[in-house]
Each structure stands twice: as structure tokens, then as C-alpha cells.
MARKOLDREN-477501 format. One record per residue (C-alpha): residue number from 1; chain; x, z, y. Coordinates in nm, 3 decimals. Each point is the difference from the previous one (the first is absolute). Layout:
% residues N
+-----+---+---------+---------+---------+
:   k : c :    east :      up :   north :
+-----+---+---------+---------+---------+
: NUM : A :       X :       Z :       Y :
...
+-----+---+---------+---------+---------+
This chain:
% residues 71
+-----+---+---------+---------+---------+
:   k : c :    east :      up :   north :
+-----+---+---------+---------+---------+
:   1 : A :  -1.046 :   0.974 :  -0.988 :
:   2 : A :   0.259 :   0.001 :   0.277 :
:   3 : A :  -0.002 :   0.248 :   0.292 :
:   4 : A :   0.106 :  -0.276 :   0.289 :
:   5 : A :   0.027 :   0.259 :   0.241 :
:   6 : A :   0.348 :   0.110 :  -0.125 :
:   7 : A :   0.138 :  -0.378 :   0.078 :
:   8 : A :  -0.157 :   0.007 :   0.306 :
:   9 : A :   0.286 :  -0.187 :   0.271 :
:  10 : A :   0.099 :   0.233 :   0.323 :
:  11 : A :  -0.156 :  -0.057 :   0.316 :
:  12 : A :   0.310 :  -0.174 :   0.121 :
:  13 : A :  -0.008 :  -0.238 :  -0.295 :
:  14 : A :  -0.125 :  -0.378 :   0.023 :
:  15 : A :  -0.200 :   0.021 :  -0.409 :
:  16 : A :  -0.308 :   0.187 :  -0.085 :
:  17 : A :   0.163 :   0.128 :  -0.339 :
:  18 : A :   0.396 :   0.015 :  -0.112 :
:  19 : A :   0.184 :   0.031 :  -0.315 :
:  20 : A :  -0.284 :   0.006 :  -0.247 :
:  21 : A :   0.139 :  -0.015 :  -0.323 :
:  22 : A :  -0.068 :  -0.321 :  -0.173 :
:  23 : A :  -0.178 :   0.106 :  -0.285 :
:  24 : A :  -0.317 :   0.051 :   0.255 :
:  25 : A :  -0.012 :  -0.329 :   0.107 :
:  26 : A :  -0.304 :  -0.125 :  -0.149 :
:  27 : A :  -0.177 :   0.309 :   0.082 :
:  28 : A :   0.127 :  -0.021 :   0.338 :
:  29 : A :  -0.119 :  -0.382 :   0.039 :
:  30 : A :  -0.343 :   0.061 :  -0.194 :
:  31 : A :  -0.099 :   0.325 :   0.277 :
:  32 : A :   0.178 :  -0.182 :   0.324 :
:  33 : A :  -0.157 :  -0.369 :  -0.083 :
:  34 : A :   0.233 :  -0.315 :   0.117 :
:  35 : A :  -0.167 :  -0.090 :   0.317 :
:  36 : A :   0.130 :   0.248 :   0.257 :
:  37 : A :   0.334 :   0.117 :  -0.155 :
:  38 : A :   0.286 :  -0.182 :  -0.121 :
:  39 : A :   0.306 :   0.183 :  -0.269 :
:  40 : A :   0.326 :  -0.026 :   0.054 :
:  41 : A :   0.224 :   0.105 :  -0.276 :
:  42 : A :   0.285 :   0.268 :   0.014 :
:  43 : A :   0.326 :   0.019 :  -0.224 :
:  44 : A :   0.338 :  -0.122 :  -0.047 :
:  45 : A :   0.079 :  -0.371 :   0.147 :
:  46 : A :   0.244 :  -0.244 :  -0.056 :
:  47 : A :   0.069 :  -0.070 :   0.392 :
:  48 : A :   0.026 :   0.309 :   0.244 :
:  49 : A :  -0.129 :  -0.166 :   0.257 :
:  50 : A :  -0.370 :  -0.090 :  -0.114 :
:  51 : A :  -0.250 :   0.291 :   0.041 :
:  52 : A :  -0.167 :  -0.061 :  -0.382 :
:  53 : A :   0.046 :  -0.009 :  -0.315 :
:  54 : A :  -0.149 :  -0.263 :  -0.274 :
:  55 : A :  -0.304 :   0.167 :  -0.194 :
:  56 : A :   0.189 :  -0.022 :  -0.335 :
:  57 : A :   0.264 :   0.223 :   0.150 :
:  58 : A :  -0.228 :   0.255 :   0.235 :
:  59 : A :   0.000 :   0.386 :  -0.146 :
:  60 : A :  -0.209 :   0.043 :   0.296 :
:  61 : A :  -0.240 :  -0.175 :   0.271 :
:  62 : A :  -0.080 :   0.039 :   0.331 :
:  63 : A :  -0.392 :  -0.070 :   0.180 :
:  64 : A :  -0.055 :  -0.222 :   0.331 :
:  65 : A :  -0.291 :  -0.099 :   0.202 :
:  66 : A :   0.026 :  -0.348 :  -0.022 :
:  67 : A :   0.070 :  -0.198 :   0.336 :
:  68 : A :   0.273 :   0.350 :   0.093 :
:  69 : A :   0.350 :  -0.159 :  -0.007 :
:  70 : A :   0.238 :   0.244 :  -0.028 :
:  71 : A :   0.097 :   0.000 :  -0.372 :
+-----+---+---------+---------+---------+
């Protein structure tokens, strides 16, 4: 079982969670549930400029509360 505490963002930081590895995902999803949080995946991109990365790609993800923006 993962300790979430260790991913937990900085004060100053707009997600909940950042840069679990991806391996926790479903573990992640099955303790957060779907309705309140959204993921957004971390890893190499193809374009600079966007702030994600596919899921195939992601070594890592990061956690939201849904309706927060700034990812």
C-alpha cells in the first residue's frame, strides 16, 4: 500500500499529489475515487509547450481537484 503523504504537492502548488510514479495508478484511483479528483499525467512530451504527457508515455502522474485549472 502506498504512503501518499510522501507525494504530497507544496503549499504553493495548484495539485493535491505530484509525481506519483505510474505504477500506483490504480491504487491511487481505487483509494481517491473519480468524482472529486482528476490525473494528469507526467513524462516526456513530444511538444514543449503542452503541460502533459499521453498516458502511454507518463513514468509518473500528478493529482487535481477537479474544477482547479492550473495544470
Amino acid at each position: 500500500m502506498i504512503d501518499l503523504t510522501q507525494y504530497r504537492s507544496p503549499k504553493d502548488d495548484c495539485s493535491v499529489y505530484y509525481w506519483i510514479p505510474i505504477q500506483h495508478l490504480a491504487e491511487v484511483r481505487k483509494r481517491l475515487g473519480g468524482k472529486y479528483f482528476r490525473i494528469v499525467y507526467r513524462g516526456p512530451r513530444l511538444n514543449a509547450l503542452k503541460s502533459f504527457t499521453p498516458k502511454r508515455w507518463a513514468v509518473a502522474f500528478s493529482v487535481y481537484e477537479k474544477g482547479n485549472l492550473c495544470y
